[in-house]
DRENNULUM-724808 format. One record per residue (C-alpha): x, y, z; residue in three letters; residue number from 1. Coordinates in Angstrom, 1 decimal. Layout:
BEGIN
{r {X, Y, Z}, "ala", NUM}
...
END
This chain:
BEGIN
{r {-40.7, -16.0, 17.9}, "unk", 1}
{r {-39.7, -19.5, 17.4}, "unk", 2}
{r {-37.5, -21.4, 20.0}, "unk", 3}
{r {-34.2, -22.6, 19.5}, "unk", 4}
{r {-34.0, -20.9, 16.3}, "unk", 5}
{r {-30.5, -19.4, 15.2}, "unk", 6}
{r {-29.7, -16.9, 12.8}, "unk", 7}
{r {-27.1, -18.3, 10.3}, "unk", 8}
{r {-24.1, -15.9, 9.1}, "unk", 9}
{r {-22.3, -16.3, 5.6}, "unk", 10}
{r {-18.5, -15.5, 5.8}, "unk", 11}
{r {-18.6, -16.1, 2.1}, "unk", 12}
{r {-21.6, -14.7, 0.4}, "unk", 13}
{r {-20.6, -15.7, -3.0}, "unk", 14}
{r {-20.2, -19.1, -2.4}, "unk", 15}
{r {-23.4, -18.8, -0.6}, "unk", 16}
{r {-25.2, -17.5, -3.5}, "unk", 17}
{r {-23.7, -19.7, -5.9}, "unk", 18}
{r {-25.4, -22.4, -3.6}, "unk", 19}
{r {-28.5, -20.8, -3.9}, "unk", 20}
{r {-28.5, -21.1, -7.7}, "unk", 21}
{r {-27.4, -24.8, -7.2}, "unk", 22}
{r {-30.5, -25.9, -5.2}, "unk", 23}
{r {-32.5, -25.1, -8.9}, "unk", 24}
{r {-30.3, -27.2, -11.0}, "unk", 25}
{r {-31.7, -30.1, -12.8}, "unk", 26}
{r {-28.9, -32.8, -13.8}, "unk", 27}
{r {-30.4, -35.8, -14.8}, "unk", 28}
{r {-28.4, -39.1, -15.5}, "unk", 29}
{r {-30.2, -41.4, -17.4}, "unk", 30}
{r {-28.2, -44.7, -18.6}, "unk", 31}
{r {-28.5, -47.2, -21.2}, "unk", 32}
{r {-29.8, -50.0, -19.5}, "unk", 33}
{r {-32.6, -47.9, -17.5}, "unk", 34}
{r {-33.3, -46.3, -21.1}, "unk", 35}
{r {-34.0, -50.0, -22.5}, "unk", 36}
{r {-36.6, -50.5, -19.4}, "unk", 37}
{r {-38.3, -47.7, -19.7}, "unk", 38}
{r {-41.3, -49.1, -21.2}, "unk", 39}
{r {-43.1, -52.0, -19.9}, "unk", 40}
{r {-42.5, -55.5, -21.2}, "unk", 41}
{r {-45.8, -57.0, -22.6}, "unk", 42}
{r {-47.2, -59.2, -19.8}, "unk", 43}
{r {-48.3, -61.8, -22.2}, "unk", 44}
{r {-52.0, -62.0, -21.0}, "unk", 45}
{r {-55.0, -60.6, -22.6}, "unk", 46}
{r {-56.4, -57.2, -22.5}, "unk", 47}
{r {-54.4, -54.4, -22.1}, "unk", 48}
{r {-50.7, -54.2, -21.4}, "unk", 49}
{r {-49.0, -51.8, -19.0}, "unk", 50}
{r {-47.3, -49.4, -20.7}, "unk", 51}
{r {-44.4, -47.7, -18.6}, "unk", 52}
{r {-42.1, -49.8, -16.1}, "unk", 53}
{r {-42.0, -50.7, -12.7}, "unk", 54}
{r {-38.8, -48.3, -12.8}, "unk", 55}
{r {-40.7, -45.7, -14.9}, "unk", 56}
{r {-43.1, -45.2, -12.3}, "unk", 57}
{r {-40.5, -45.5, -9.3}, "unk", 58}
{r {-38.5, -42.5, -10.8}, "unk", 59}
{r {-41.6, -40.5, -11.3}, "unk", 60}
{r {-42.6, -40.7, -8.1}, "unk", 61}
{r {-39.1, -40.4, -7.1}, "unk", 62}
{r {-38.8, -36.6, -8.6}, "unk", 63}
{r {-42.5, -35.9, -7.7}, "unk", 64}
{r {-41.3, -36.2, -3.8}, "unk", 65}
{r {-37.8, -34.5, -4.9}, "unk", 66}
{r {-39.5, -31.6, -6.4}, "unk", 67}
{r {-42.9, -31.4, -4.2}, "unk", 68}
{r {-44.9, -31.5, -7.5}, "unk", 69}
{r {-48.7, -33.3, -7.7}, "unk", 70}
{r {-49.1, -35.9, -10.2}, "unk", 71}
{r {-50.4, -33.8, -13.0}, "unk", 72}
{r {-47.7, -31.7, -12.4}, "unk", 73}
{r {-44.8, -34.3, -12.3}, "unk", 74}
{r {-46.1, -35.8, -15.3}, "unk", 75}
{r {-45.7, -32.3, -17.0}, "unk", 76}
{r {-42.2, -31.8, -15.9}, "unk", 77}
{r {-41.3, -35.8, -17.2}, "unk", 78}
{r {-42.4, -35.1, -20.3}, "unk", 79}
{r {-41.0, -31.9, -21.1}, "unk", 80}
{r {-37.8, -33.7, -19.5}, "unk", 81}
{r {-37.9, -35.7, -22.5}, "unk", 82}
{r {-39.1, -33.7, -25.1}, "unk", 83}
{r {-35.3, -32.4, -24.5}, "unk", 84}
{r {-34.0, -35.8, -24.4}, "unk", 85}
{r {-35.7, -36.5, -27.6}, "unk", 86}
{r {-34.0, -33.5, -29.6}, "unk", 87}
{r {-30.7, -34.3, -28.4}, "unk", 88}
{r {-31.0, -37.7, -29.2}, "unk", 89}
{r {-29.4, -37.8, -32.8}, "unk", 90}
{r {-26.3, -35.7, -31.4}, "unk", 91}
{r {-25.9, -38.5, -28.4}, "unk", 92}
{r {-26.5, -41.2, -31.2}, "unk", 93}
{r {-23.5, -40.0, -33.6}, "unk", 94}
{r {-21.3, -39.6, -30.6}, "unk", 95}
{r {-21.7, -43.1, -29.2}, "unk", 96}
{r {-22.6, -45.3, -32.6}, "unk", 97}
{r {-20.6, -42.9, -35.1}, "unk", 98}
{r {-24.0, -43.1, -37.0}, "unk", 99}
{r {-24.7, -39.8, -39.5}, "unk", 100}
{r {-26.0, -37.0, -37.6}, "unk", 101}
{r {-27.2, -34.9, -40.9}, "unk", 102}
{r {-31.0, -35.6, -41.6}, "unk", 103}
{r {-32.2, -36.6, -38.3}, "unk", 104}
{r {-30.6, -33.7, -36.4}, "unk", 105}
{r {-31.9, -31.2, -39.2}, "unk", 106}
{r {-35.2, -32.9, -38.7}, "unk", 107}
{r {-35.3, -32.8, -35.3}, "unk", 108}
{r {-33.7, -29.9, -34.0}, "unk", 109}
{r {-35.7, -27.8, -36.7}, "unk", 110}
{r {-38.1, -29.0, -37.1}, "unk", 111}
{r {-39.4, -28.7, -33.1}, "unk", 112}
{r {-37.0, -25.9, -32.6}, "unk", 113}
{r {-36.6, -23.7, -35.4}, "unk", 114}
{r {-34.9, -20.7, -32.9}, "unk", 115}
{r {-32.0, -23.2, -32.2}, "unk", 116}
{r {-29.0, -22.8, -34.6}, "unk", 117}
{r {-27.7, -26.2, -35.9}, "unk", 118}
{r {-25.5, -26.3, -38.7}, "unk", 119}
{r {-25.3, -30.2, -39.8}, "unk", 120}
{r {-22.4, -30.9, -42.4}, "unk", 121}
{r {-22.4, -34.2, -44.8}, "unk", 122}
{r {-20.4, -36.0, -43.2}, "unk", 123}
{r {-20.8, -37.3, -39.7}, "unk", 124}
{r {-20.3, -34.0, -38.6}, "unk", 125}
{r {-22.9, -31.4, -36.1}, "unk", 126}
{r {-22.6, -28.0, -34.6}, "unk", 127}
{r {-25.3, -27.2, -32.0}, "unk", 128}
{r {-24.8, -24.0, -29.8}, "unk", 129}
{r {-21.3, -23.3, -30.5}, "unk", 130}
{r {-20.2, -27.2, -29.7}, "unk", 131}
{r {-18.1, -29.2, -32.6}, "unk", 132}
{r {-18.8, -33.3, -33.1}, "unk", 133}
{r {-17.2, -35.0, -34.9}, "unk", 134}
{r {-17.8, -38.4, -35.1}, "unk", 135}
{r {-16.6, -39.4, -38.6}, "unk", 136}
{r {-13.7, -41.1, -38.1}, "unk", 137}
{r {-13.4, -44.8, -36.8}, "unk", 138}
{r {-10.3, -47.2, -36.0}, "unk", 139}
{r {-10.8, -50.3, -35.1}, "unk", 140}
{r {-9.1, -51.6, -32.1}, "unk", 141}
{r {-6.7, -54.2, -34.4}, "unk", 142}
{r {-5.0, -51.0, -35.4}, "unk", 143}
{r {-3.3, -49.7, -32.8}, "unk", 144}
{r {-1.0, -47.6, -34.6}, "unk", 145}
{r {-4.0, -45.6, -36.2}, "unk", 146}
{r {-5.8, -45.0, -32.8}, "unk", 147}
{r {-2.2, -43.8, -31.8}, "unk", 148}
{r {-2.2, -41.8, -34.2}, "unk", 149}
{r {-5.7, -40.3, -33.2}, "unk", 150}
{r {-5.1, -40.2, -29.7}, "unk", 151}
{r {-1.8, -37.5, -30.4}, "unk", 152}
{r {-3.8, -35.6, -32.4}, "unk", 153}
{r {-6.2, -34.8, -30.1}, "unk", 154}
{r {-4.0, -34.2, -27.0}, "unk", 155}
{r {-1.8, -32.3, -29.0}, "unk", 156}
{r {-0.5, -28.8, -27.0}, "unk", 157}
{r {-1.7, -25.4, -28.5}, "unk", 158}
{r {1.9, -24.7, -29.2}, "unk", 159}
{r {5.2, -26.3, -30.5}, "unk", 160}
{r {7.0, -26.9, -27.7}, "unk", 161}
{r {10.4, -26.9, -30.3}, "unk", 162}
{r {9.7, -23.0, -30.9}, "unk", 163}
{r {10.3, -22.0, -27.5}, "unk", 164}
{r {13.4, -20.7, -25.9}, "unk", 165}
{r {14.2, -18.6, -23.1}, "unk", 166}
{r {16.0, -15.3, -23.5}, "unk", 167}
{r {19.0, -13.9, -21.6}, "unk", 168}
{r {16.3, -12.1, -19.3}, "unk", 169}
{r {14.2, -15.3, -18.6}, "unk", 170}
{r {11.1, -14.6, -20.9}, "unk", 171}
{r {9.9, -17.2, -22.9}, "unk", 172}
{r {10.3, -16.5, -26.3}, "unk", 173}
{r {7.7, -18.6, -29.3}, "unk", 174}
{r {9.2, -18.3, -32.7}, "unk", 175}
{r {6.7, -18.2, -35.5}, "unk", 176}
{r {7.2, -20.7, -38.6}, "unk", 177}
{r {6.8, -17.4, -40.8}, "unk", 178}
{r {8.3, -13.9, -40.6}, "unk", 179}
{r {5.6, -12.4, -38.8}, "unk", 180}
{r {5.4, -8.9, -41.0}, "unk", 181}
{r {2.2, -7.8, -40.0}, "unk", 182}
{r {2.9, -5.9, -36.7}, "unk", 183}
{r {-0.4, -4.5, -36.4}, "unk", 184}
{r {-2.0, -7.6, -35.7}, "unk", 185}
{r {-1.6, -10.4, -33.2}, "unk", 186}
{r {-2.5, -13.5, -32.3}, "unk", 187}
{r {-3.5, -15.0, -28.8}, "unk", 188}
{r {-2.9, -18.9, -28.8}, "unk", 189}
{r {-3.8, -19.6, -25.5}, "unk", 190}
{r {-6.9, -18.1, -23.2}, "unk", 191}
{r {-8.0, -19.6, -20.3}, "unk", 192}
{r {-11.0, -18.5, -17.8}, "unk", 193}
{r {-9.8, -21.1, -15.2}, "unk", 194}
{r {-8.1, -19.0, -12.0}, "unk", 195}
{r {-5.8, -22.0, -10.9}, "unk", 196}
{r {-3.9, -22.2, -14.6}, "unk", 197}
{r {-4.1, -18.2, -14.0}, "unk", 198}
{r {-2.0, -18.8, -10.6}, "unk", 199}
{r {0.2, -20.7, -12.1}, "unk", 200}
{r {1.5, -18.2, -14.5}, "unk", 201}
{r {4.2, -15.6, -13.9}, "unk", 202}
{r {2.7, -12.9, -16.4}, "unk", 203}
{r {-1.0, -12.0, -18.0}, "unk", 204}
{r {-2.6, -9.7, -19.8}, "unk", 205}
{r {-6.4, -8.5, -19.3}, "unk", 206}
{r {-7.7, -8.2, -22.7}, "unk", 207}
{r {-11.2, -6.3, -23.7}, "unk", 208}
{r {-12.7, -6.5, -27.0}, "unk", 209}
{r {-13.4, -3.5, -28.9}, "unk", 210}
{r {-15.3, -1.9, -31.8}, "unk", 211}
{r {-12.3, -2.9, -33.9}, "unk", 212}
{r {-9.5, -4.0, -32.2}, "unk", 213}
{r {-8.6, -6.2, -28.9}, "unk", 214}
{r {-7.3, -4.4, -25.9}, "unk", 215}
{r {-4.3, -6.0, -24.1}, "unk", 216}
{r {-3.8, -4.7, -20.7}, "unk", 217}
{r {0.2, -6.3, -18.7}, "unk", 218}
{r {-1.4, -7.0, -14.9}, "unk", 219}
{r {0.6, -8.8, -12.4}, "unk", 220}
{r {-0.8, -12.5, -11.7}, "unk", 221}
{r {-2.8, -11.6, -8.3}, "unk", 222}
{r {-4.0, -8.6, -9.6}, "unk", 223}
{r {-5.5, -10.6, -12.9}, "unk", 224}
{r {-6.6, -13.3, -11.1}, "unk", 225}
{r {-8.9, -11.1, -9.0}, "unk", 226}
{r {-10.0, -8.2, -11.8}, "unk", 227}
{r {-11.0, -12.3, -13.7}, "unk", 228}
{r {-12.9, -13.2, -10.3}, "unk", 229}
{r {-14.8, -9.9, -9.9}, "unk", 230}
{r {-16.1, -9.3, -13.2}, "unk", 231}
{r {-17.5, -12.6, -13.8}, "unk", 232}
{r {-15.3, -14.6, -16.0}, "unk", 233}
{r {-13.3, -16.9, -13.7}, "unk", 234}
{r {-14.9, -18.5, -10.8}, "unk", 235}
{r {-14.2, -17.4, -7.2}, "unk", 236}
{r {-11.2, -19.3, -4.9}, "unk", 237}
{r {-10.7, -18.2, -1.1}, "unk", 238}
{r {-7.3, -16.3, -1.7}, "unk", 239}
{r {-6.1, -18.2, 1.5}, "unk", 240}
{r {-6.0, -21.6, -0.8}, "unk", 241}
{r {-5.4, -19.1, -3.8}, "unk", 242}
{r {-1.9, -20.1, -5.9}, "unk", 243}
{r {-2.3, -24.2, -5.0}, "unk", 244}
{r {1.0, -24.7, -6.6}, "unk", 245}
{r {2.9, -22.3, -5.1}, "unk", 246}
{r {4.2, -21.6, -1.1}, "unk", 247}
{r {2.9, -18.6, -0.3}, "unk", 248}
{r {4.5, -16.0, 1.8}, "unk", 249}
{r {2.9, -13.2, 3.3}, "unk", 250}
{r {4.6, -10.3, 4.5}, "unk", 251}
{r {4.1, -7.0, 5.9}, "unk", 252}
{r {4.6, -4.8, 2.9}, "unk", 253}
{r {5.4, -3.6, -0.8}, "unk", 254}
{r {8.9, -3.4, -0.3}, "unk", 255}
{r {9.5, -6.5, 1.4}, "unk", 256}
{r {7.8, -8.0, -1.7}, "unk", 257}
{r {9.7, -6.7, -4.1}, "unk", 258}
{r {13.2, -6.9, -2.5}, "unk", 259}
{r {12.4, -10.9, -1.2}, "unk", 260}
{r {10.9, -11.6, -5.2}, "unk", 261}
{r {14.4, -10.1, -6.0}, "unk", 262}
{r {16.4, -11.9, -4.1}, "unk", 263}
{r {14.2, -15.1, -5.0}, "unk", 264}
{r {15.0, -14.7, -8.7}, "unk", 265}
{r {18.5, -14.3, -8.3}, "unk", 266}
{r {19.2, -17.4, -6.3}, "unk", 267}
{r {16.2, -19.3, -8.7}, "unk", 268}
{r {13.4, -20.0, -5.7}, "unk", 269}
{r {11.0, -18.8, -8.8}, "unk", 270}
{r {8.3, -21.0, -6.7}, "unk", 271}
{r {8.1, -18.9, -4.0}, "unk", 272}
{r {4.8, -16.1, -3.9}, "unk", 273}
{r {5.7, -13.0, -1.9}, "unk", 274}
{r {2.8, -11.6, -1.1}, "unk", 275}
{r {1.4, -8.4, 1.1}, "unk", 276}
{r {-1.5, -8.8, 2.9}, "unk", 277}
{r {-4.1, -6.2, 0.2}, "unk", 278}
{r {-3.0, -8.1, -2.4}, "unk", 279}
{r {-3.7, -11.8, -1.4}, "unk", 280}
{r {-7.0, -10.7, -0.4}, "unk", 281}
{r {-8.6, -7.4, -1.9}, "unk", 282}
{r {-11.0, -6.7, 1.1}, "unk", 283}
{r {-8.3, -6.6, 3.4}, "unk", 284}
{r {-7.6, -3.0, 3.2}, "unk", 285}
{r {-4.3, -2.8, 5.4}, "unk", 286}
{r {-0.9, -4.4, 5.1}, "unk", 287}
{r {1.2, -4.7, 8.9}, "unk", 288}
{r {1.9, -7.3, 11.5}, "unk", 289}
{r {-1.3, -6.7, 13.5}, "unk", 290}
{r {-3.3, -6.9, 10.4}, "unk", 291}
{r {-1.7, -10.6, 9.8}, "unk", 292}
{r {-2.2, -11.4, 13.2}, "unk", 293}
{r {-6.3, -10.8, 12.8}, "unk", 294}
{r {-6.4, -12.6, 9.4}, "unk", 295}
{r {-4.0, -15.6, 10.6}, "unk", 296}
{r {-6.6, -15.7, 13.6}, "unk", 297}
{r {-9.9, -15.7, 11.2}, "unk", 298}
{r {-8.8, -18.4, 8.6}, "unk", 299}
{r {-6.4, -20.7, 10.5}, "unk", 300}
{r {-8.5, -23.7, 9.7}, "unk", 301}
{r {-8.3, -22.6, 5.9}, "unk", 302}
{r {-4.6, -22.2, 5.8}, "unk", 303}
{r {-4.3, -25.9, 6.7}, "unk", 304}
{r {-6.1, -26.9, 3.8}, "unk", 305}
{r {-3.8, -26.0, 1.5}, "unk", 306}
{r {-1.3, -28.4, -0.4}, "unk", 307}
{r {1.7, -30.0, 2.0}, "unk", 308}
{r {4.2, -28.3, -0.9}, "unk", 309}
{r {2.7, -25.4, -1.0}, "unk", 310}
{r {2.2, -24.1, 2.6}, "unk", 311}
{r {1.4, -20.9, 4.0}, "unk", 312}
{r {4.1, -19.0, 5.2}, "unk", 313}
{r {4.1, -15.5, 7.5}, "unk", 314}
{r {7.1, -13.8, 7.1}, "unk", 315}
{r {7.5, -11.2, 9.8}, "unk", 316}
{r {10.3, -8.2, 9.7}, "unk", 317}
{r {13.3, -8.3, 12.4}, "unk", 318}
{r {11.6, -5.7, 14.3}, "unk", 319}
{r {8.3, -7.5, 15.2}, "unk", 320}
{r {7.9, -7.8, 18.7}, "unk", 321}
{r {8.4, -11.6, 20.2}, "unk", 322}
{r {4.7, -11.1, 22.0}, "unk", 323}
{r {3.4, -10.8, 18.4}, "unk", 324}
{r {5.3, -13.7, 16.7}, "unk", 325}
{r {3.8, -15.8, 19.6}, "unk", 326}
{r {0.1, -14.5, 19.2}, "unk", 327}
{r {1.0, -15.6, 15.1}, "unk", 328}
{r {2.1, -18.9, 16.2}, "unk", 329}
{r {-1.1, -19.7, 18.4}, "unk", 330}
{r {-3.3, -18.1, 15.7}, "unk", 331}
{r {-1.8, -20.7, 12.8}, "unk", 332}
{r {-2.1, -24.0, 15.1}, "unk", 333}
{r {0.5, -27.0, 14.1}, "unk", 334}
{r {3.5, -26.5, 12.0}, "unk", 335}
{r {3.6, -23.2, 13.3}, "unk", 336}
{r {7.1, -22.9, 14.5}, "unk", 337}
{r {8.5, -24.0, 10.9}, "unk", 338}
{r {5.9, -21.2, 8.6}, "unk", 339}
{r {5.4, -18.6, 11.3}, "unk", 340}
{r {9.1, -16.7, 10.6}, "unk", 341}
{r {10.9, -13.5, 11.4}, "unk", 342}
{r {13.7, -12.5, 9.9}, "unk", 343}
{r {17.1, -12.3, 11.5}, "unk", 344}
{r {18.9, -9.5, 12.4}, "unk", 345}
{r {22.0, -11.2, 13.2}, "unk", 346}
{r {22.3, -11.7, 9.6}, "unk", 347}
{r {22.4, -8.3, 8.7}, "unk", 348}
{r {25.8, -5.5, 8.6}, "unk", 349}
{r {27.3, -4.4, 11.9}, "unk", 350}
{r {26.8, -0.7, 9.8}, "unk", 351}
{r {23.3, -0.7, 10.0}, "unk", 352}
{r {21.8, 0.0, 13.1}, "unk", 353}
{r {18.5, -0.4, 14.7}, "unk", 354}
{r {16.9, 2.3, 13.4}, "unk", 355}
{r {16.6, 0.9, 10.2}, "unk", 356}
{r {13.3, 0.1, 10.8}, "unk", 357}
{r {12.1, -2.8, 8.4}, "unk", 358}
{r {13.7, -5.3, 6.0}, "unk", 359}
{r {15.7, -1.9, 4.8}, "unk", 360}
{r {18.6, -3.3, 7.9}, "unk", 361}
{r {19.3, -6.3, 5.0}, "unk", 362}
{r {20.2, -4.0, 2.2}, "unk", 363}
{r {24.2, -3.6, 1.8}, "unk", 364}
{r {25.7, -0.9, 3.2}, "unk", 365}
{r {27.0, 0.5, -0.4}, "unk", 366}
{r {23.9, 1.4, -1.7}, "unk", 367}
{r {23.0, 3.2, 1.5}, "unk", 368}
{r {25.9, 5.4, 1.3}, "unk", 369}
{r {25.3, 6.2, -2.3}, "unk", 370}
{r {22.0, 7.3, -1.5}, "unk", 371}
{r {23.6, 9.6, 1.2}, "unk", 372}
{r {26.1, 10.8, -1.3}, "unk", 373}
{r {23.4, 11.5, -3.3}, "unk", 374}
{r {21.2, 13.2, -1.3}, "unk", 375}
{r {18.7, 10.5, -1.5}, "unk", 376}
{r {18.4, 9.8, 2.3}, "unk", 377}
{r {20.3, 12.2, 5.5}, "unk", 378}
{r {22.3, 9.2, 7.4}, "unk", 379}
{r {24.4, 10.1, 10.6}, "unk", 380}
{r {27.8, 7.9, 10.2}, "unk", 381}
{r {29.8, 8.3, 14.2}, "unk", 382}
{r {33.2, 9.6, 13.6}, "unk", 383}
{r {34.3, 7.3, 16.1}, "unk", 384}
{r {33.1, 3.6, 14.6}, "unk", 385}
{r {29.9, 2.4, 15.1}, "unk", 386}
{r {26.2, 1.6, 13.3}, "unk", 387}
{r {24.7, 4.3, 11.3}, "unk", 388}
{r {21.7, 6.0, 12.0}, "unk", 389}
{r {18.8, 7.9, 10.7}, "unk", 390}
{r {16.1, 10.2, 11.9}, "unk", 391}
{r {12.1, 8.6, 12.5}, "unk", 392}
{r {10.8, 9.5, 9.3}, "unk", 393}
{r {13.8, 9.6, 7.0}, "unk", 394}
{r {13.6, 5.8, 5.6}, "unk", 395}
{r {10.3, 6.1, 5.2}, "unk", 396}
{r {10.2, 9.0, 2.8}, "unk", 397}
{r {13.7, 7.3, 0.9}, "unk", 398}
{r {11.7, 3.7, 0.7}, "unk", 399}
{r {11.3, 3.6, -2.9}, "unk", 400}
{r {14.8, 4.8, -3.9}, "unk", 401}
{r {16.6, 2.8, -1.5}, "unk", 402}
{r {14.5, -0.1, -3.2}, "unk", 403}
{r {15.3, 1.3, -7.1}, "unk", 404}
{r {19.2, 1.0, -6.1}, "unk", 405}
{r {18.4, -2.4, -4.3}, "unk", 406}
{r {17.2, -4.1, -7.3}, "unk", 407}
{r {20.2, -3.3, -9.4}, "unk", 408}
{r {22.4, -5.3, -7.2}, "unk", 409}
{r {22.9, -8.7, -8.1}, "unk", 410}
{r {26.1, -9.8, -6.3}, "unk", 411}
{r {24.8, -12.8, -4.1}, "unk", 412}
{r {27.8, -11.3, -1.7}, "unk", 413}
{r {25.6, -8.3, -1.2}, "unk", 414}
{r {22.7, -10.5, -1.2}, "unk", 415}
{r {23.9, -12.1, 1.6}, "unk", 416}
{r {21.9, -11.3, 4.5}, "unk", 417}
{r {18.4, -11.9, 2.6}, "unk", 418}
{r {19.6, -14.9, 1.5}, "unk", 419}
{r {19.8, -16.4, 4.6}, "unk", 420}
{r {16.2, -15.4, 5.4}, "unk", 421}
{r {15.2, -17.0, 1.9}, "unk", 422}
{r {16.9, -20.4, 3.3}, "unk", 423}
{r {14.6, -20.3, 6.1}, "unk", 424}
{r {11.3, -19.4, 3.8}, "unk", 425}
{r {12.7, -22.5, 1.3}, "unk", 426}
{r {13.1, -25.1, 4.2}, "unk", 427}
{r {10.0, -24.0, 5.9}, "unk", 428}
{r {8.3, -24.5, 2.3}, "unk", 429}
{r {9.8, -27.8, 1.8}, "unk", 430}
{r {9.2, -29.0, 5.1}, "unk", 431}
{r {10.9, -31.5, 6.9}, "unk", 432}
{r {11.0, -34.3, 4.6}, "unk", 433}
{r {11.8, -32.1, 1.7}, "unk", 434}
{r {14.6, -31.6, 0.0}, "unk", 435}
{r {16.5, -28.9, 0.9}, "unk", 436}
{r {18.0, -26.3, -1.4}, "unk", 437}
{r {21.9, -25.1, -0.8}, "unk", 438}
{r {21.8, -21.6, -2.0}, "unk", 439}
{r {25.3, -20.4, -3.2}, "unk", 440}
{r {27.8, -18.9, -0.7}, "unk", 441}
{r {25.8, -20.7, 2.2}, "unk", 442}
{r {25.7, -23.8, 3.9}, "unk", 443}
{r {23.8, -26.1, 6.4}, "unk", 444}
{r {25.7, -24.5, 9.2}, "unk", 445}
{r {25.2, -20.7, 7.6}, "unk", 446}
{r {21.6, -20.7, 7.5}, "unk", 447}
END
């Protein structure tokens, strides 16, 4: 057994074994001038004359100790080094000199690699392995108007920005330039395999091509970003730094996400990510306060690595213990008493009492009695005056109705009590030198 070894653990295997595949890659950069002094200079004397540089020799030698190989062997891996080099050349050529591309790439490319595809047009034009050049066009730098011009054309956005419009529901809306009769087939203008523009998207689709036809599936941002991540196309971000341009909140379940993202878009905080605990990270397998605890604890040093405007918030519900919120707040380190949160019970109705467990307590009162008057959920009202009440297990088997009613209501009077608790989430994601955002119905004093 050797001393003072230590076996090494991997938190992250995939980044791990990305690393792994790392260690084998060959990226070579090679520039002009050490290109020109490649080969020797003649020396000017008789006999024979050295034929490869003093800088020639010092790189070989350099990759031979880089890559362990013997001489023989380092010569080998130079040369076939540059036998790639060599067939890439006319490509590099029309790109930097505009020179054209047609005979020697044809001459080159299939002649010592006849498997390799290369379509060369007749003007300075190649495609090699599914890339465009084009190097035909040239503007001289006394025209500035032309490389303008040039320069618009290339940067120009894969849609109009004139055609789009938002409807009365806040979609955006692209109008064609033609009636678009056809309804059988579409057109996708925009793809991306990248998982930050992903994140920064409020809607997706997962599509799968078929025999005949494309397959477009509606998935909600997180959920697209890690179906991308797990099957390969997108590359793999720690969901702790995951949505960079957004502040994300975590909460302790479902419902509070969907009833804080409702609130949120009523009052515009369209920034803010509400997110349970299963969903930010997929191998988490439970939602709760004591779960958050644990994963605040595990990836505090993470959490401050994300971007100063888009913190990571924990949101708690009003019925968290205060031993808890403390144990958050020691877990998440500095800033903690500004993004560790709980929301306020003072802010909810007198009418509901303590035993609306949850962030149920901020609903209004109305739709609670509807839902009583509809036998929806069995509340105990005191003939005498007084908060309501409701057995154990009652809210929870009336969650997702009491939730349906919720989002109908968009009276920011009824609102009220989650909109304080939003103020604090939108100051705490601004921070301190932000600006803050006066939400309507409340001031600085209010929240």
């Amino acid at each position: 057994m050797l001393s003072g070894w230590k076996r090494q653990l991997h938190d992250n295997w995939p980044e791990y074994g990305r690393s792994l595949v790392r260690r084998g890659d060959v990226t070579l950069w090679l520039s002009l001038t050490a290109a020109a002094s490649w080969n020797a200079r003649p020396s000017g004397r008789r006999g024979g004359q050295p034929e490869y540089s003093d800088l020639a020799i010092e790189t070989a030698l350099t990759l031979r100790l880089v890559f362990h190989l013997p001489l023989r062997q380092a010569e080998g891996f130079l040369g076939s080094l540059f036998e790639i080099i060599d067939a890439l050349a006319p490509i590099s050529q029309a790109a930097v000199y505009g020179t054209c591309a047609q005979e020697r790439t044809r001459q080159t490319l299939l002649g010592k690699h006849p498997d390799l595809a290369a379509e060369v047009t007749d003007r300075r034009c190649t495609r090699y392995l599914g890339f465009s050049l084009h190097a035909d066009v040239r503007i001289s730098q006394l025209c500035p108007d032309r490389l303008e011009r040039l320069v618009r054309y290339v940067a120009r956005g894969p849609i109009c920005n004139d055609r789009l419009e938002l409807d009365d529901d806040g979609m955006v809306v692209y109008k064609f330039k033609r009636e678009w009769k056809n309804s059988s087939r579409l057109q996708v203008l925009q793809t991306t395999h990248s998982p930050v523009f992903t994140m920064a998207s409020e809607t997706g689709f997962w599509v799968e091509l078929q025999t005949k036809n494309s397959r477009f599936v509606s998935q909600p941002i997180p959920q697209l970003t890690r179906s991308a991540e797990s099957r390969g196309v997108s590359g793999w971000i720690h969901p702790v730094l995951a949505f960079p341009w957004n502040p994300v909140v975590l909460v302790e379940g479902h419902t509070d996400v969907e009833a804080l993202s409702h609130v949120a878009r009523a009052v515009g905080l369209h920034e803010l990510r509400f997110m349970e605990l299963p969903t930010l990270d997929p191998s988490e397998k439970g939602a709760g306060a004591d779960n958050i605890i644990r994963y605040v604890r595990a990836h505090s040093k993470l959490i401050h690595n994300r971007p100063d405007n888009a913190p990571f918030i924990v949101l708690f519900d009003w019925d968290v213990p205060d031993q808890s919120l403390e144990k958050t707040r020691r877990a998440y380190g500095d800033g903690a008493s500004q993004r560790v949160l709980r929301m306020d019970p003072a802010a909810c109705a007198p009418e509901l009492g303590k035993s609306f467990k949850g962030i149920e307590r901020f609903y209004p009162p109305r739709i609670v009695q509807e839902a009583h008057a509809a036998g929806e959920i069995a509340v105990a009202f005191p003939t005498g005056g007084g908060a309501w009440s409701l057995a154990k297990d009652e809210l929870s088997r009336s969650k997702r109705r009491l939730l349906e009613r919720f989002r109908q209501v968009h009276d920011q009077a009824e609102l009220h009590p989650l909109i304080v608790t939003l103020t604090r989430v939108d100051r705490a994601a601004r921070g301190e030198h932000g600006v803050q955002l006066t939400l309507p119905g409340l001031g600085a004093g209010n929240a």
